[in-house]
GUMIMI-98287 format. One line per 10 residues: for each residue x, y, z of N, C-alpha, C, CB. Coordinates in pm, whole numbers, plus 50000, padded with zeros to 5 digits. Last residue first. Glycine has a CB too. Layout:
BEGIN
X/Y/Z/X/Y/Z/X/Y/Z/X/Y/Z; ... $
! end
This chain:
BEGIN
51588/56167/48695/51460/56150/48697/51439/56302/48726/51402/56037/48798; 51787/55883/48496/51752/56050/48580/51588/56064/48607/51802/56212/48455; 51780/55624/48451/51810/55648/48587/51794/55795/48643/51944/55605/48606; 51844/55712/48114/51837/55580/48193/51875/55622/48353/51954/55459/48125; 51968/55861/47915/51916/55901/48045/51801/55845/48117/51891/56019/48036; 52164/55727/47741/52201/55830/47806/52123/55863/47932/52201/55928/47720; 51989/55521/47649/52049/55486/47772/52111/55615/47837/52156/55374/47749; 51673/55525/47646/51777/55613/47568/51867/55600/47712/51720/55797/47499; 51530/55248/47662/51497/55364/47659/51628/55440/47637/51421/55396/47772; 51432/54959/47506/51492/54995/47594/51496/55141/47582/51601/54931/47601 $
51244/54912/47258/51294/54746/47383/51391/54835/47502/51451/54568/47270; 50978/54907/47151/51082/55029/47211/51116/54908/47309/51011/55210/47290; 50833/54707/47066/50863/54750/46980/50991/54863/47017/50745/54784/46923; 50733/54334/47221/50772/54514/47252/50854/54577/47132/50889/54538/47407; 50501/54196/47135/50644/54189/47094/50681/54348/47169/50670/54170/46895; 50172/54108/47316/50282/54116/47167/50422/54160/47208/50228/54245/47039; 50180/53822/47525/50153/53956/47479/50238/54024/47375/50155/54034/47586; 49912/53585/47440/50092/53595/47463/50113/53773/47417/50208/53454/47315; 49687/53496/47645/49685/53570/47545/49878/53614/47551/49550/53700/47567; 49559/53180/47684/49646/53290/47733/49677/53376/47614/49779/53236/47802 $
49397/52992/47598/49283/53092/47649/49429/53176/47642/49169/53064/47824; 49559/52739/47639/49561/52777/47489/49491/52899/47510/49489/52673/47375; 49633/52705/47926/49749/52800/47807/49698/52824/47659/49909/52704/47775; 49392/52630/47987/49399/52764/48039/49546/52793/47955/49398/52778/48228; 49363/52385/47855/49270/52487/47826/49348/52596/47863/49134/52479/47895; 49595/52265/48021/49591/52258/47804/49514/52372/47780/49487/52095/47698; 49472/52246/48290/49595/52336/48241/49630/52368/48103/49709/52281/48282; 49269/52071/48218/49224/52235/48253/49369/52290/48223/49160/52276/48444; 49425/51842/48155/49292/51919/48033/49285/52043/48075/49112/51859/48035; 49526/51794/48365/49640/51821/48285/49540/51884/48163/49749/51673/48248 $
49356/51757/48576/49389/51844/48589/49478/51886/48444/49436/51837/48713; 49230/51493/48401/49156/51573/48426/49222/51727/48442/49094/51519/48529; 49492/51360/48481/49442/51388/48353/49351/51508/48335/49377/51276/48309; 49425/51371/48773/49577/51349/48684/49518/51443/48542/49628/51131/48634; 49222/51157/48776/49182/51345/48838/49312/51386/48770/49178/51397/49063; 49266/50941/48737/49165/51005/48661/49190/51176/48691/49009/50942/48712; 49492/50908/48884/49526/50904/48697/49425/50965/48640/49532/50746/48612; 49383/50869/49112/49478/50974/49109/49501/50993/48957/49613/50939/49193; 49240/50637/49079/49158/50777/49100/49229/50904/49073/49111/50793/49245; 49420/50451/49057/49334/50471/48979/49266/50633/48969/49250/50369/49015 $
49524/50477/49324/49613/50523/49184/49499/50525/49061/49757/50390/49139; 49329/50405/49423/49363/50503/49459/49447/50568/49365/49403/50488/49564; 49251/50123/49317/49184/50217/49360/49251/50345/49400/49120/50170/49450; 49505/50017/49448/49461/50011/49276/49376/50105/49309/49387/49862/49188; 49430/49996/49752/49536/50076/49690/49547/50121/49549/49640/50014/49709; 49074/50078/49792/49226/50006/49821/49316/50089/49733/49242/49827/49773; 48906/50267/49795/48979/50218/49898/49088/50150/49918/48926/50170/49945; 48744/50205/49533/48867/50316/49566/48908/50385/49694/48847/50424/49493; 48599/50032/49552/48729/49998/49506/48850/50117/49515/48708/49953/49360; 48355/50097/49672/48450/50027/49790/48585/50025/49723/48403/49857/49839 $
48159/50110/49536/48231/50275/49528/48358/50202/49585/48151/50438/49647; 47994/49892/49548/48053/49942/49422/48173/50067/49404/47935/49984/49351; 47991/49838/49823/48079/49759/49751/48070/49818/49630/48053/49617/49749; 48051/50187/50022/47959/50058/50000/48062/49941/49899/47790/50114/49901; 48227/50323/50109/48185/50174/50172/48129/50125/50157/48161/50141/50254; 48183/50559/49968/48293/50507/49959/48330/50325/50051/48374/50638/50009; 48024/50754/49952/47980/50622/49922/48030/50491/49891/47929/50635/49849; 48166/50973/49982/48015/50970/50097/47982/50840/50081/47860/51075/50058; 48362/50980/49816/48365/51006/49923/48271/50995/50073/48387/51089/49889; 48206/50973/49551/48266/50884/49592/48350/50889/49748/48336/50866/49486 $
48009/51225/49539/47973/51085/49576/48066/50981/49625/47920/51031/49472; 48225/51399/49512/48184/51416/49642/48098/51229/49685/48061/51581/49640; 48328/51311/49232/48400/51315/49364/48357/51274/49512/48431/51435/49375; 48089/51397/49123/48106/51248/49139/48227/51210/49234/48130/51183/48994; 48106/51651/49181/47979/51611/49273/47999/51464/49216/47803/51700/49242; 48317/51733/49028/48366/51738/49206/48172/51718/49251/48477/51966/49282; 48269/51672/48793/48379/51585/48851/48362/51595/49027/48545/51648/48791; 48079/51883/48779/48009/51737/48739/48079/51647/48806/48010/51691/48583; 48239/52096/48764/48105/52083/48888/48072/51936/48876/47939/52189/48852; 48387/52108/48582/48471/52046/48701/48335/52039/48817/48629/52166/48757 $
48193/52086/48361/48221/51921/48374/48324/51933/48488/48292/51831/48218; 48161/52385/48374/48037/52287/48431/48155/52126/48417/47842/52289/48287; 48374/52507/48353/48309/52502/48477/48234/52375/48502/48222/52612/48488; 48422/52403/48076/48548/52390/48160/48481/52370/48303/48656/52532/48150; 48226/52601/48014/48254/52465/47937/48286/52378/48053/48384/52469/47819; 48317/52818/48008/48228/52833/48073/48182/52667/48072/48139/52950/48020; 48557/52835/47850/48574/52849/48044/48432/52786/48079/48587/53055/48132; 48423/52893/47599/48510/52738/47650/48534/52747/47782/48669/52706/47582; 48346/53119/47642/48239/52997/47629/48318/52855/47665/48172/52986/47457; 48548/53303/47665/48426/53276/47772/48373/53174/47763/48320/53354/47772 $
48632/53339/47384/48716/53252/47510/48585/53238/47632/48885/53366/47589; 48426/53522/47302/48485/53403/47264/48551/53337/47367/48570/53422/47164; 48507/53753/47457/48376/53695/47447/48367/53518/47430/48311/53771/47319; 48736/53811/47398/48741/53753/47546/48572/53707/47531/48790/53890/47696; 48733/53908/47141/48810/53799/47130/48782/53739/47320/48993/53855/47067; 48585/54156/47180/48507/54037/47106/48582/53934/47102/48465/54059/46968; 48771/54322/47305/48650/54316/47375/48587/54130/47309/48537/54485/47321; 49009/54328/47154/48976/54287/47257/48887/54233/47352/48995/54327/47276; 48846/54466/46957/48904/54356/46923/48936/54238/47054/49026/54407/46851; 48844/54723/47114/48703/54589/47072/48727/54479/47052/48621/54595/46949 $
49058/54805/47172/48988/54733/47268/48865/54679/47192/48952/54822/47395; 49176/54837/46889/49205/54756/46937/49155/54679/47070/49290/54787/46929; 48972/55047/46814/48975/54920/46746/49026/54811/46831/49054/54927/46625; 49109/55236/47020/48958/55232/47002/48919/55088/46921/48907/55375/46909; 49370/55284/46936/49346/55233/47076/49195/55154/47053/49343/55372/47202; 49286/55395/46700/49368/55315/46686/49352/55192/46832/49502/55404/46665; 49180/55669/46809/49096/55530/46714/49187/55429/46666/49016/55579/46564; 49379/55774/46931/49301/55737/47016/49213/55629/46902/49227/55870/47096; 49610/55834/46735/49621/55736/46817/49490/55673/46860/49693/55779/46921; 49426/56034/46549/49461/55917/46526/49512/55786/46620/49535/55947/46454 $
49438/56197/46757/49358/56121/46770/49321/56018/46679/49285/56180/46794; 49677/56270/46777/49649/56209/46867/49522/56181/46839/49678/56260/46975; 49730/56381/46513/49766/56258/46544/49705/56240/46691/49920/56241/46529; 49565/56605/46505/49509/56495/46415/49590/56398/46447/49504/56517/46265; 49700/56748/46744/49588/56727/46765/49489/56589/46657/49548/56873/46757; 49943/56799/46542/49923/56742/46758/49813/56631/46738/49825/56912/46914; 49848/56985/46354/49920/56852/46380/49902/56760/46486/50040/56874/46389; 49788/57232/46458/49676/57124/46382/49752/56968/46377/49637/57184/46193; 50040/57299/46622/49923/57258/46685/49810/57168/46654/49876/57346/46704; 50297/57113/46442/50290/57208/46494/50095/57163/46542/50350/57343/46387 $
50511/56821/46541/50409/56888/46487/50350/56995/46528/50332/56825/46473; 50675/56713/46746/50760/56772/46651/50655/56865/46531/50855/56638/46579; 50532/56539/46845/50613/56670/46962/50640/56749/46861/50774/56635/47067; 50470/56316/46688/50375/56408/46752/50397/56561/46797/50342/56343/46861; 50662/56143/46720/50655/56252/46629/50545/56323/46637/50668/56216/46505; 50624/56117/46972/50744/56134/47004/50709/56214/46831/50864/55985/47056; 50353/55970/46957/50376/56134/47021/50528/56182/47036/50312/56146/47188; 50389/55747/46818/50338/55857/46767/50329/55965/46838/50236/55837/46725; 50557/55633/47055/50602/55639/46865/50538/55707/46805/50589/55521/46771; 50369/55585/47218/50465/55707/47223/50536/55720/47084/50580/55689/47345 $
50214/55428/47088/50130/55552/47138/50301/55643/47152/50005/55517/47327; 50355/55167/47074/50279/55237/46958/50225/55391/46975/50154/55149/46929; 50427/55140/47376/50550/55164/47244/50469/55223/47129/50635/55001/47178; 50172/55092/47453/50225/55174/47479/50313/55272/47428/50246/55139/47534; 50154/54803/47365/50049/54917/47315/50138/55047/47353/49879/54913/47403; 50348/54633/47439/50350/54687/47327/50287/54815/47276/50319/54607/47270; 50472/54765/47804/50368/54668/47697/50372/54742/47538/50170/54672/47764; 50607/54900/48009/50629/54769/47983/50476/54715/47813/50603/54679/48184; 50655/55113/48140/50503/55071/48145/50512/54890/48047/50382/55232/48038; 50908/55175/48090/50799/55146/48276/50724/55041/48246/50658/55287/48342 $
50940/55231/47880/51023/55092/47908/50973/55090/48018/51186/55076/47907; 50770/55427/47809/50721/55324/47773/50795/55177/47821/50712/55347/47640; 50935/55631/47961/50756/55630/48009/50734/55469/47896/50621/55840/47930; 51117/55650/47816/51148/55605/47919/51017/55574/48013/51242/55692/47967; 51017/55739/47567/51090/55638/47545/51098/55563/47731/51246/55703/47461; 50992/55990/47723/50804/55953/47651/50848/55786/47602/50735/56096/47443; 51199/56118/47780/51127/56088/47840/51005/55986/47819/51112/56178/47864; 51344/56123/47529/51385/56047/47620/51270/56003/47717/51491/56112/47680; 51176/56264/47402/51149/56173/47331/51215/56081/47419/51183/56185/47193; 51185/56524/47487/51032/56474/47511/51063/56294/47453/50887/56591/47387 $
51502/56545/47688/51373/56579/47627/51290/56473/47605/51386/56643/47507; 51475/56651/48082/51500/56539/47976/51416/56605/47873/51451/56372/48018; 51494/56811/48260/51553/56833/48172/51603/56732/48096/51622/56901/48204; 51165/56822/48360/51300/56892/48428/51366/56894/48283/51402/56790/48571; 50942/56816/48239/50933/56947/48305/51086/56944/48326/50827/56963/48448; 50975/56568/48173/50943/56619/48083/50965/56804/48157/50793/56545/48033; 50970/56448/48443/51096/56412/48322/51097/56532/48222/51063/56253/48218; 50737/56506/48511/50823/56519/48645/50948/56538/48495/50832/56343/48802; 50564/56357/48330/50552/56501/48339/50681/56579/48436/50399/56527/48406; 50671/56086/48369/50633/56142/48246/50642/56263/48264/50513/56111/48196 $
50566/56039/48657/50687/56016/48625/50734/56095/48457/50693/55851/48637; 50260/56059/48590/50331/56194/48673/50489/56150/48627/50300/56199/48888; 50223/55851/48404/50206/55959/48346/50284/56089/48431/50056/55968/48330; 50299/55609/48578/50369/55599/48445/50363/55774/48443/50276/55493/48299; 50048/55691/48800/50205/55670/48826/50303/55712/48712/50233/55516/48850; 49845/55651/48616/49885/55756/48667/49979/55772/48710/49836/55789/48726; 49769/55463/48468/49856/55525/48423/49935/55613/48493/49815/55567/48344; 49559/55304/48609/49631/55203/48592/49765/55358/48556/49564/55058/48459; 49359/55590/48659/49452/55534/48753/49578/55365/48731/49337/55513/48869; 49413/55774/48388/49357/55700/48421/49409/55606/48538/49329/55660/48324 $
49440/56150/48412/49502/56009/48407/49454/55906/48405/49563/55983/48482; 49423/56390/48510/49268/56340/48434/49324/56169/48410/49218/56450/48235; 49667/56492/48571/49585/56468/48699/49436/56392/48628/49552/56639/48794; 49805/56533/48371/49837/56441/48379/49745/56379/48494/49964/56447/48382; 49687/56751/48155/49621/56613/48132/49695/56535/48275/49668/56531/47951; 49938/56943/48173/49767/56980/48185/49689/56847/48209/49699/57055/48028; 50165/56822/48083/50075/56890/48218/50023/56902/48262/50045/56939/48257; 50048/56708/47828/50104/56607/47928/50081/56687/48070/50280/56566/47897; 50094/57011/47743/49953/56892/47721/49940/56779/47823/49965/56801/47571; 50324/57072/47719/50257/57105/47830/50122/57027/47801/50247/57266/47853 $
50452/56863/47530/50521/56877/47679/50401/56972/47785/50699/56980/47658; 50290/56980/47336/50288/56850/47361/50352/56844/47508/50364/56768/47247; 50193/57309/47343/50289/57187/47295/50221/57071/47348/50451/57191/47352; 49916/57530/47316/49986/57438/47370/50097/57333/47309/49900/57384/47417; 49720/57620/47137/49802/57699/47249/49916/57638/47287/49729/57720/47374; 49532/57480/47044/49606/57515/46954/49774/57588/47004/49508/57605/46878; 49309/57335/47139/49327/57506/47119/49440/57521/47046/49348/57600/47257; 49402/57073/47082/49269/57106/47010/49272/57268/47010/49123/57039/47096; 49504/56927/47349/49617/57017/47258/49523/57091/47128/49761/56892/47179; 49292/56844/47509/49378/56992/47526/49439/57032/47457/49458/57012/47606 $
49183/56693/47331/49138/56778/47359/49185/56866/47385/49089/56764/47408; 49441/56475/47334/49378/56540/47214/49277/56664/47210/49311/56439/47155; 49471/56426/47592/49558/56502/47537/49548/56556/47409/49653/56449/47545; 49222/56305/47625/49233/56360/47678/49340/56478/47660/49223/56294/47743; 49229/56094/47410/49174/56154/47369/49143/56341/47483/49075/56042/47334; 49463/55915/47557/49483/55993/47451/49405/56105/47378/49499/55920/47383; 49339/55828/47774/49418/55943/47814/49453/56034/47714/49531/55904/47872; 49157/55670/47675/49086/55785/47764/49222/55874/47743/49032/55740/47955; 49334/55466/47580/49240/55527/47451/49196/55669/47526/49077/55409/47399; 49494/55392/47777/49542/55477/47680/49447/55537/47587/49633/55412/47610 $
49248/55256/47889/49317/55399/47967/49420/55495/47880/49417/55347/48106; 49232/55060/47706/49103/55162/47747/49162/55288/47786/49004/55107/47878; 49475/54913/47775/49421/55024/47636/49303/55098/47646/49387/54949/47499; 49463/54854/48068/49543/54934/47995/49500/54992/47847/49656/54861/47987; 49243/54709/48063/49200/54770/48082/49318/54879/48073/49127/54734/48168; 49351/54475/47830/49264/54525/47770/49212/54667/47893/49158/54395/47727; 49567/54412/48025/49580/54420/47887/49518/54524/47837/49539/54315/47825; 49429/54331/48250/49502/54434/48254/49568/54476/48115/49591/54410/48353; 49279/54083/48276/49203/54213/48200/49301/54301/48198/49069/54284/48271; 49319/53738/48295/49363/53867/48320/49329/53964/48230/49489/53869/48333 $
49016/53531/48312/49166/53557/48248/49144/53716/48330/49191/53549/48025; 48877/53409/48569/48847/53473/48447/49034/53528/48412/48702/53619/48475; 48955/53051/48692/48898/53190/48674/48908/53278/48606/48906/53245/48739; 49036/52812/48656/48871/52840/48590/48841/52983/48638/48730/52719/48659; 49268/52818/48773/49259/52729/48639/49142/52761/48596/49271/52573/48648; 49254/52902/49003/49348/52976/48898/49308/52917/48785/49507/52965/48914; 49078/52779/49130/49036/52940/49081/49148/52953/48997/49027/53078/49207; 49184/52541/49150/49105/52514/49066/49047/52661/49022/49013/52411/49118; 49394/52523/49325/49438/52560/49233/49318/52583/49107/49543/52471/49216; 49286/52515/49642/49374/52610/49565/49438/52657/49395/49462/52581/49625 $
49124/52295/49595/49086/52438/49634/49156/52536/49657/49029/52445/49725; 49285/52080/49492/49172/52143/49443/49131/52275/49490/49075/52065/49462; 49469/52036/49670/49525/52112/49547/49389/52147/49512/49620/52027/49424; 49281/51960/49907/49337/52129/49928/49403/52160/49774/49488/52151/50078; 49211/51741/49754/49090/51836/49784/49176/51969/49821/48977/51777/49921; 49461/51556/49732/49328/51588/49644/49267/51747/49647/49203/51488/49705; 49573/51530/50005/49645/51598/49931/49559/51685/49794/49749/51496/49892; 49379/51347/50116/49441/51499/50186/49529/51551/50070/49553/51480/50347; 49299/51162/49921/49201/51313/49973/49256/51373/49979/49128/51347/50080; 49464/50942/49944/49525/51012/49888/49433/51181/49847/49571/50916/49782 $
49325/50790/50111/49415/50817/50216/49452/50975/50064/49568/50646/50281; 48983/50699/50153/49068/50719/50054/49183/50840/50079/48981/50744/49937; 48753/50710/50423/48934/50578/50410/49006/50596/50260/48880/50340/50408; 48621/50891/50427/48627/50762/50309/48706/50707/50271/48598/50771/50205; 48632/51082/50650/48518/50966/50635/48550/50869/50531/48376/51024/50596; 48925/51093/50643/48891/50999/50733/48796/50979/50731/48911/51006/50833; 48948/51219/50392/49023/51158/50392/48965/50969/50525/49144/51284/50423; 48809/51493/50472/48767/51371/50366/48823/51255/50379/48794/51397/50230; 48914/51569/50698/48828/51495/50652/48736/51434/50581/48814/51498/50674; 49224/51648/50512/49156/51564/50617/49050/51497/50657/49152/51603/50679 $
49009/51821/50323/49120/51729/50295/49143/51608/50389/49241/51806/50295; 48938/52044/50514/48858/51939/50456/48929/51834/50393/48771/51990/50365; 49195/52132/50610/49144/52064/50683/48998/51995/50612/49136/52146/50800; 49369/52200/50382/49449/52085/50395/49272/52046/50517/49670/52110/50472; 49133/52430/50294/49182/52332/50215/49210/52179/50281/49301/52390/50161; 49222/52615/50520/49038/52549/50524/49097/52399/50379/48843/52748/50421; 49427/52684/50455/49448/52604/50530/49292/52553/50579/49545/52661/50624; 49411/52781/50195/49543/52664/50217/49468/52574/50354/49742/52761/50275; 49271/53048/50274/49210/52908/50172/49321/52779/50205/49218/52953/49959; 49449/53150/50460/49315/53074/50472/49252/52961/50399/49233/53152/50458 $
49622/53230/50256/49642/53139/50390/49482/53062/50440/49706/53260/50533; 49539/53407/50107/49578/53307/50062/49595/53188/50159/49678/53341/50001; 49412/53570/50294/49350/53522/50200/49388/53402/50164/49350/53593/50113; 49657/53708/50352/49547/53618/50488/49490/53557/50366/49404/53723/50623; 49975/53622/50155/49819/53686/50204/49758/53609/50269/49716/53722/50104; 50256/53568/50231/50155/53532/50139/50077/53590/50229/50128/53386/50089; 50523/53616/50460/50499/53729/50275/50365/53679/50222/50648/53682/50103; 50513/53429/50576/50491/53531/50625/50452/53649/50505/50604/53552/50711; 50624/53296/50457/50473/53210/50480/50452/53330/50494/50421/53088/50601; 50867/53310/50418/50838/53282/50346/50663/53269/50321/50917/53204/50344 $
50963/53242/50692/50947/53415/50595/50880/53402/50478/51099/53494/50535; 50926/52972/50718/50847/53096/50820/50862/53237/50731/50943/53123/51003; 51154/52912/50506/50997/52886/50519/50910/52991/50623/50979/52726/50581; 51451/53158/50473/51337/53042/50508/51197/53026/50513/51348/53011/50609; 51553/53322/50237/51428/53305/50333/51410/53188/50353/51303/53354/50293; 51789/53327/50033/51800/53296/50193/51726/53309/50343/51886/53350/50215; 51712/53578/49849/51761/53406/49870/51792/53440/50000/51906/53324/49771; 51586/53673/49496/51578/53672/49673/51630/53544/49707/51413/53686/49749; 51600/53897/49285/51668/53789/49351/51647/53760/49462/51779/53795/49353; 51354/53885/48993/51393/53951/49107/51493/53832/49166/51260/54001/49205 $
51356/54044/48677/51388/53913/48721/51419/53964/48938/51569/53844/48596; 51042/54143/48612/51181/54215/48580/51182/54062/48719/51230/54452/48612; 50764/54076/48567/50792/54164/48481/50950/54185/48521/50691/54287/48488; 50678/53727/48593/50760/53845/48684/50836/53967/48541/50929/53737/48806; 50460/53553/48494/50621/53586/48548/50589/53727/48566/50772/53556/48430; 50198/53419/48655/50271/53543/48582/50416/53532/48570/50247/53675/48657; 50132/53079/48704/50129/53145/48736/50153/53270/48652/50171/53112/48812; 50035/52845/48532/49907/52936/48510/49964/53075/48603/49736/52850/48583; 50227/52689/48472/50160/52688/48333/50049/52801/48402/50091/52509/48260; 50343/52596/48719/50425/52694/48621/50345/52730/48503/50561/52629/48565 $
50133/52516/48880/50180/52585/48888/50289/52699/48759/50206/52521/48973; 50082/52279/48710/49966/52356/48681/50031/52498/48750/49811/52287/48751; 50256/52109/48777/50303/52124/48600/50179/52270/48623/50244/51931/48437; 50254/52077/49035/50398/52186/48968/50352/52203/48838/50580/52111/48958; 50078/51906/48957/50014/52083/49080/50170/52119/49025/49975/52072/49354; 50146/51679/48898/50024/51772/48813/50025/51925/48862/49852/51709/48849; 50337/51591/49020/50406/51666/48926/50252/51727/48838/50535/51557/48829; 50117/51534/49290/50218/51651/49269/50270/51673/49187/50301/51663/49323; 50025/51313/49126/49934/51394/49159/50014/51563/49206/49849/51310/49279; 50258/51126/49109/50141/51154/48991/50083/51305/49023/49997/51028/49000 $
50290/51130/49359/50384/51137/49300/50353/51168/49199/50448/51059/49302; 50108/50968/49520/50103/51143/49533/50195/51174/49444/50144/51222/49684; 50086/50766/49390/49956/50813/49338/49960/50997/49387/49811/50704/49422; 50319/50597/49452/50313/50648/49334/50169/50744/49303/50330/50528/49244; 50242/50693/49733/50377/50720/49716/50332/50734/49553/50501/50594/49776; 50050/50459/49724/50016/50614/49782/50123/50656/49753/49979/50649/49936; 50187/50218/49625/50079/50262/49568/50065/50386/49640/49964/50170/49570; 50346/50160/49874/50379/50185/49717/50318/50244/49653/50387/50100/49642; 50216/50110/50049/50275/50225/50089/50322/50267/49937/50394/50204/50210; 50084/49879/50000/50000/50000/50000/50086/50125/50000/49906/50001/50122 $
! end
């Protein structure tokens, strides 16, 4: 028996690493940390997160001891930790970043519309109307732009922050943007802004789509975890009885195995790979001023 639970958590943990690396973020810039131990380590995760872990390992438990199926405890807490990452709604910060470029752009399109104004003071004027994903990016922007960087270091160094392709496209047109006189300004930026404008629909109608297969995904893990639940409540009688013993358990572990390795297939083909950065680094001369 000891064989069989050994190979059935052994199965069942390279599923939760394979679902770990396939659904967490990386890390926008490489960080180094070393030499936390575990207690510091626990100490950095959220009440939230803690809680669920640990309401997890204790139904786990008893599951485990109403239906003598020993390999539960491990079952039911990966389940209730990993099953929101795997069936919950994709990440919006994509699509609620271009919204905010589409608002901000049409915001700098308005002000620069009198005619009065550059581009460097447009950014002034606009930077408090910001959209809050930007606002940080945008004061850092105006702080650069006011001291004594010019507009193209700065507006280059506002896009290696902000990290995303869309971004690189918007300052590529206000970097020649700067260089236009007022009627100018004003027809490119809002050329930007219907540019932005296509691309969140596109956005908009491509997450529509993906919805239906999640929504797919939900119902047969509701179907798995109420034949689960049966086999846990009905686990002594003689038809359910086999996944008590040891075959039985590896058995169960190959089904749910699989099962988890379908939701992880789904949730990388749903990922949206984000495009290519076009401004890959900012004008090293003035890299670090601020």
């Amino acid at each position: 028996m000891t064989i069989y639970a050994a190979l059935s958590g052994a199965i069942l943990m390279a599923g939760i690493v394979m679902m770990v690396f396939a659904v967490r973020r990386a890390p926008e810039q490489p960080r180094t940390r070393s030499g936390r131990s575990i207690p510091q380590r626990w100490a950095t995760v959220t009440r939230r997160t803690k809680t669920t872990i640990l309401v997890g390992l204790i139904l786990g438990v008893v599951a485990a001891a109403v239906s003598g199926i020993v390999i539960l405890v491990v079952v039911v807490p990966a389940a209730v930790i990993g099953l929101p990452l795997l069936l919950g709604k994709p990440d919006t910060r994509e699509r609620d970043l271009l919204s905010a470029l589409e608002s901000w752009t049409r915001s700098l399109s308005s002000a620069a519309e009198t005619g009065s104004f550059t581009l460097r003071e447009v950014i002034t004027i606009t930077r408090g109307s910001a959209p809050p994903i930007l606002r940080v990016g945008v004061d850092r922007l105006n702080q650069r732009i006011s001291g004594s960087w010019s507009n193209a270091a700065a507006l280059r160094q506002f896009a290696t922050e902000m990290n995303s392709a869309h971004v690189d496209e918007v300052v590529i047109y206000l970097i020649q943007a700067a260089e236009y006189n007022a009627g100018g300004l004003t027809k490119a930026l809002d050329g930007v802004a219907e540019m932005l404008a296509d691309e969140v629909k596109l956005h908009l109608d491509t997450a529509i789509e993906r919805e239906k297969p999640r929504r797919s995904l939900i119902t047969m893990t509701g179907i798995i975890t109420v034949v689960l639940a049966g086999i846990i409540l009905f686990s002594h009688t003689g038809q359910i009885g086999l996944y008590r013993t040891p075959l039985g358990e590896v058995i169960l572990t190959i089904i749910l195995a699989v099962f988890v390795l379908l939701l992880i297939w789904a949730k990388a083909q749903a990922r949206r790979k984000p495009d290519a950065r076009i401004i890959l680094t900012a004008d090293p001369s003035r890299v670090g001023e601020s």
